[in-house]
N, C-alpha and C positions, 0 to 999 in steps of 0.2 A: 701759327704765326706768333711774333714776339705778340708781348702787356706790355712791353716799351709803348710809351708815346714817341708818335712819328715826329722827327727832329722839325721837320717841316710844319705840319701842326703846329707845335710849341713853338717855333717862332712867330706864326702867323696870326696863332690865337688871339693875342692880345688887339688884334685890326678891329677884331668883332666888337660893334657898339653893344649896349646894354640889351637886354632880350631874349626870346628863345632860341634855341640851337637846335640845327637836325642833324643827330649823326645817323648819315642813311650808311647800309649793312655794316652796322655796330661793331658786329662781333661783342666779344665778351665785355663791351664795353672799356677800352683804353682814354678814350679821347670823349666818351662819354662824360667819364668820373672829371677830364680833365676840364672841360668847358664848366660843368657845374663848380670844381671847385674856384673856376675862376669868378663866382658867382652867377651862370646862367642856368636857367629851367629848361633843363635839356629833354628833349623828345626824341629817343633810342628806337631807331627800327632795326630789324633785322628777319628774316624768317625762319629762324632757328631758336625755337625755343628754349635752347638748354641755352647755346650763345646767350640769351636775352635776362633768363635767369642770373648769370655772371655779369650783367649790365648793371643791373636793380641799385639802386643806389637814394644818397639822399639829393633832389633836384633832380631827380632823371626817372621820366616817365616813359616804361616800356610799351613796344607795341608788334606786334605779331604779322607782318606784312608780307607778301609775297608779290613783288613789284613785277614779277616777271612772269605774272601770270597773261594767256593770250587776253585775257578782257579785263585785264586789271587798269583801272585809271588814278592816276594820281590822286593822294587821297588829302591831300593839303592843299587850303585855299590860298589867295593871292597874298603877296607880302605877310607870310605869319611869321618868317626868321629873321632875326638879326644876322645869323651864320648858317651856314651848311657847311659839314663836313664831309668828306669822302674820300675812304684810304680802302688800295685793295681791291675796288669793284668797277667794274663800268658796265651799263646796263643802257645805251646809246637813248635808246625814247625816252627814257628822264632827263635828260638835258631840259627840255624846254620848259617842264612842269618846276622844274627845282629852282630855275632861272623866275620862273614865276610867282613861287613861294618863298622869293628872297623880299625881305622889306626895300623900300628907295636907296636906303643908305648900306643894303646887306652886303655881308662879304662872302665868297664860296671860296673853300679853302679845297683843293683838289689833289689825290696823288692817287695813283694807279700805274700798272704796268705798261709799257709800249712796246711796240715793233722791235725783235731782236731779245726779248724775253727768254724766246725756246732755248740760247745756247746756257742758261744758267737751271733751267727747270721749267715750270708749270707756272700759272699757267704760258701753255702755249698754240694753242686755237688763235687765229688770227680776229677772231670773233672781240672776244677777251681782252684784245692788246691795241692800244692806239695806237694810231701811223704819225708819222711825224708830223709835229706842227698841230695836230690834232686838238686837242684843248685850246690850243691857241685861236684855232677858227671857230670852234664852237663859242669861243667868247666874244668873241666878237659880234657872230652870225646873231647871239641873242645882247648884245648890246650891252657888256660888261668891260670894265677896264683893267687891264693887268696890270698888277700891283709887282707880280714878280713869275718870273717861269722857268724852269727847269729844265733840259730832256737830255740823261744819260744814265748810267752805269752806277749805279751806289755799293756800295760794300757791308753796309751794314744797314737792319739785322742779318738779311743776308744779301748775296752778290744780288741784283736784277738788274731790267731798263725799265727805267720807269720816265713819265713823264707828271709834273709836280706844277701847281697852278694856286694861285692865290689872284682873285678878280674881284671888281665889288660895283656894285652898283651905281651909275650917274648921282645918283644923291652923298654918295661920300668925301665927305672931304678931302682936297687934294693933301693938304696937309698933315691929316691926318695918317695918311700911309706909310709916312716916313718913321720906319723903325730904327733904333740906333744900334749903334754897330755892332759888333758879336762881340 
């Protein structure tokens, strides 16, 4: 996968109040380096070590998780982030843990693949792939408000479907979400 920072990210980053960040399955860290340079002490999961190793950075504390184990439980307590990030993954039973280790005023900045995936590549397990509208009820279902929402076809880095979510917690300011123009 590209070290580009996800276009989506980079715009949405700057919503996150002061505090830590979770970029959950890292990878080589893209959006890791990016949050800390924005000044936050990022917390880098991923379960690939070598991935994590190309995380390492300064502000950015690695950690070795494998969220997908059958007995694994969310290993973060209540409101520890200002942001969560998540590019690339869905792993559906962390929803509500993630939604939980967001701070009152946290933002969840979201992109992953969707339904309609397979005709570009991989993945494509329906497992994998959101349905439509999907993030959009998960945000709600746990009680977050969207800031902005995505669900189509992008072209770069390369072609997908992806669906793209940036949400934030009842404590944020309404005014605060209004980004200026591109």
């Amino acid at each position: 996968m590209s070290d580009q920072i996800s276009p989506w990210v980079q715009r949405y980053a700057p919503l996150v109040p002061g505090g830590a960040v979770l970029d959950l399955a890292c990878g080589s860290g893209r959006h890791s380096r990016h949050m800390a340079a924005l000044g936050h002490e990022v917390v880098a999961v991923d379960r690939d070590p070598a991935a994590l190793a190309a995380a390492c950075g300064l502000g950015i504390t690695t950690s070795a998780i494998d969220l997908e184990e059958e007995d694994a439980a969310w290993p973060f307590g209540p409101q520890r982030f200002a942001g969560i990030v998540v590019t690339n993954y869905l792993h559906r039973p962390l929803f509500a843990g993630m939604v939980g280790s967001l701070a009152p005023n946290g933002v969840l900045i979201y992109e992953t693949f969707a339904d309609g995936n397979a005709q570009f590549g991989k993945p494509s397990n329906p497992a994998f792939l959101l349905q439509p509208g999907e993030l959009l009820a998960l945000a709600s279902e746990h009680g977050l408000r969207v800031v902005a929402f995505e669900d189509g076809v992008i072209t770069e880095p390369k072609a997908a479907m992806v669906q793209r979510l940036c949400a934030v917690k009842p404590d944020f300011p309404r005014e605060a979400a209004l980004l200026p123009p591109f």
